[in-house]
N, C-alpha and C positions, 0 to 999 in steps of 0.2 A: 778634504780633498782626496784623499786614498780609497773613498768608498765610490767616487764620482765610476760613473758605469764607462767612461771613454778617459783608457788612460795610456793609451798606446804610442799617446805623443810624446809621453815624458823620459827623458833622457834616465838612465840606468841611475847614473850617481845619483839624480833626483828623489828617485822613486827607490833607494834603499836609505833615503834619508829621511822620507817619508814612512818607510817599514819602520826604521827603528825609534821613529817620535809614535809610532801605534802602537807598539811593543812594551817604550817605557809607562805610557800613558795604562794598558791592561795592567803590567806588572803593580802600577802603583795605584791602582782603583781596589777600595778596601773589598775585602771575601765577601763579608757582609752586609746585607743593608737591612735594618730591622723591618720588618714588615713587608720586604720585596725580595726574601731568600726563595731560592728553587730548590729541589731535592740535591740538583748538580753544585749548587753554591753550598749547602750543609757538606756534601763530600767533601768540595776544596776547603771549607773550615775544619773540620776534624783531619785533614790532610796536614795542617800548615801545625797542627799543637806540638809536631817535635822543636818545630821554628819557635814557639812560643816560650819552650821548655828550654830554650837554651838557656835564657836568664832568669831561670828561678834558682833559687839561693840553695848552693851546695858547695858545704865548706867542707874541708878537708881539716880545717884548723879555725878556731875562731880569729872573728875578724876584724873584735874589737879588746881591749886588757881582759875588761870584766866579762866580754860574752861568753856565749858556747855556741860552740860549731852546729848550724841549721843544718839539716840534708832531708830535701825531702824524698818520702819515703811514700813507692804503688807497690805494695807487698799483696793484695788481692783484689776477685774483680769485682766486690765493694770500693775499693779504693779508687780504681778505673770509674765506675760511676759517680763515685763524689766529682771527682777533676772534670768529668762532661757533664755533670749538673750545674760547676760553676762554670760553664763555658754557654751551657744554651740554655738559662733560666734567664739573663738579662735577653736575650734577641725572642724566646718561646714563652709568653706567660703563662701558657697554654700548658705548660710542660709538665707531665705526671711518672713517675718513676714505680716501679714496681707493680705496673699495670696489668693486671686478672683479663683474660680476654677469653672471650668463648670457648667452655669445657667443650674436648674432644675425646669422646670414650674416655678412658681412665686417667685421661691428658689432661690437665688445668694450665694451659700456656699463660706466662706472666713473663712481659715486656719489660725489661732494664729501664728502656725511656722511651716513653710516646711523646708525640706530637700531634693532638688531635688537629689541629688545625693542618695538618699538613698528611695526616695518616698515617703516619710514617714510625716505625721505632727505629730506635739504634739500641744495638746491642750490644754490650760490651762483655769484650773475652779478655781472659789473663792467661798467656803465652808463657807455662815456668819455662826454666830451665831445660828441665828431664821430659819434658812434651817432645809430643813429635807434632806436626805441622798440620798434618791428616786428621788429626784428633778435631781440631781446633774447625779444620773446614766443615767436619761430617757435625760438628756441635752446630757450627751454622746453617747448614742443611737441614739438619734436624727441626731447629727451632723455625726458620723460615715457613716448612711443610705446616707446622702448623698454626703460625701465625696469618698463612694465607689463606687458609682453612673456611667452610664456608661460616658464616655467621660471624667472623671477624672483619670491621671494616679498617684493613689494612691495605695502603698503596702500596709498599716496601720498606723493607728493612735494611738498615745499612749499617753493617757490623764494623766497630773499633775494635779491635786489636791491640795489646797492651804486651810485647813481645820485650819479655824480660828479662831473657839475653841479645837482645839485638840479632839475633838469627836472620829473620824476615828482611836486614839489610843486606843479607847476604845475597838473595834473590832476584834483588836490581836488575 
């Protein structure tokens, strides 16, 4: 009823009663659909892994007599790559890691994670500390230039971020 092209009729109260049944319906339609993902739908998946991270196991104290305190630990952007390899190997079978893509002059670019079926790498960067922010974008500038490079069949690259002091929430 809210896409109908004549809605001029409906009463105010109606029609934000109508926004907010479209609203919850978007917010609760999963990121994902295996095999009907868009480049814009892999964004909103790797957008939502803070959401996902909320409830992974970090203890501060064990949580059982006999256990030991879990915490999991992204100490480099090895580690960043494991956590997106188990995020898009079940929806990408297709999915290759540490991908050689067409030498450029003394350049041998090599992709974190491709997506042949889709063209696409994501690449993943580790945010320390003591970085400054510029570093991190001119990294992805870099690699981009020559991932689009000719002889590469690349549609785009959509760089993760793995911001290690939480800085990058500063920016909002």
């Amino acid at each position: 009823l809210i896409l109908l092209p004549d809605t001029s009729q409906i009463p105010y109260e109606r029609a934000a009663i109508r926004l907010a049944a479209l609203e919850y319906v978007v917010r609760s339609a999963p990121a994902v659909v295996p095999g009907r993902i868009s480049a814009q739908g892999l964004v909103r998946l790797l957008a939502r892994v803070p959401a996902g991270l909320r409830k992974w196991t970090w203890e501060p104290q064990p949580r059982t007599t006999n256990g030991t305190a879990r915490q999991w630990h992204i100490d480099n952007e090895y580690h960043v790559q494991n956590l997106l390899w188990l995020l898009l190997a079940p929806i990408f079978p297709d999915l290759d890691d540490e991908q050689y893509l067409a030498k450029i002059g003394q350049k041998n670019p090599r992709a974190d994670l491709y997506i042949p079926s889709m063209k696409l790498i994501v690449e993943a960067k580790f945010l320390r500390s003591g970085d400054r922010i510029q570093k991190i974008i001119d990294e992805i500038s870099s690699d981009a230039s020559l991932y689009n490079a000719m002889g590469n069949d690349c549609a785009g690259i959509i760089p993760f971020i793995w911001d290690d002091s939480a800085r990058s929430e500063e920016r909002r």
